[in-house]
C-alpha positions in Angstrom: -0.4 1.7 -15.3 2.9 3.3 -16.6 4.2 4.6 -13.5 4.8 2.5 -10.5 1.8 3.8 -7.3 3.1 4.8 -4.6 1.3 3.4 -1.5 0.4 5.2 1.6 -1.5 5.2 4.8 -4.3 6.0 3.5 -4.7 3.7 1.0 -4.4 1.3 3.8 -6.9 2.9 6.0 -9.1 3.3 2.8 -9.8 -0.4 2.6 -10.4 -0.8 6.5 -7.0 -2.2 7.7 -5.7 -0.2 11.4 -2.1 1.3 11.8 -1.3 -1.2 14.6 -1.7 -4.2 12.5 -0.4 -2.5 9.8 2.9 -1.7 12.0 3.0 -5.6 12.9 2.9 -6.8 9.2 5.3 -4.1 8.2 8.0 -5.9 10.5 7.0 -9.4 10.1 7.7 -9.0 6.3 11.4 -6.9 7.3 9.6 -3.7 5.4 10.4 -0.4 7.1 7.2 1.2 8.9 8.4 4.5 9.5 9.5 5.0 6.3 6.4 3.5 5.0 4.4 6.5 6.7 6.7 9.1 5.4 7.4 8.3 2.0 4.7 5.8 1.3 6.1 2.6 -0.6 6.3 1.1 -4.4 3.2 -1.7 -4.9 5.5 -3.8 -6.1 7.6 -4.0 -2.8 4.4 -4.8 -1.4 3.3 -7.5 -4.3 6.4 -9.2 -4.1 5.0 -10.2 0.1 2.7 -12.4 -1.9 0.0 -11.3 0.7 -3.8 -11.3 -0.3 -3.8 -7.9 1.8 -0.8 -6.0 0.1 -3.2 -7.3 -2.9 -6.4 -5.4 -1.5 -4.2 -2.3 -0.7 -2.4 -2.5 -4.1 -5.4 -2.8 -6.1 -7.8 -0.3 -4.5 -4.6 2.1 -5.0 -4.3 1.4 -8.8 -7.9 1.9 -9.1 -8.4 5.3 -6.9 -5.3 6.2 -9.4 -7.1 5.6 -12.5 -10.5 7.2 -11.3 -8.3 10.5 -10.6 -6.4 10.5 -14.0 -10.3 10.4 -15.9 -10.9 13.7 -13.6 
């Protein structure tokens, strides 16, 4: 994509992952939760965890992007 997706809670939701663990992963990788559910946050903040679930939540994001552009 040529613009950077913005991630948000529900993306996260969308594939099936709850707040509360999301909150607990948020801190164990020093990521700001709060901010996270305001804003939303950059996939490659959350790529650069290395984490197969950042990877789920990145690439269902990316791809619910590109379905909306072809709309």
């Amino acid at each position: 994509m040529t613009t950077q997706t913005v991630i948000t809670i529900d993306h996260v939701r969308a594939v099936g992952l709850c707040v509360n663990g999301t909150r607990t992963w948020f801190v164990r990788h020093g990521l700001d939760f709060r901010t996270f559910l305001r804003e939303g946050c950059d996939a490659g903040t959350l790529l650069a965890t290395g984490d197969a679930m950042a990877q789920r939540v990145v690439s269902y994001a990316e791809a619910h992007a590109r379905q909306q552009e072809q709309h």
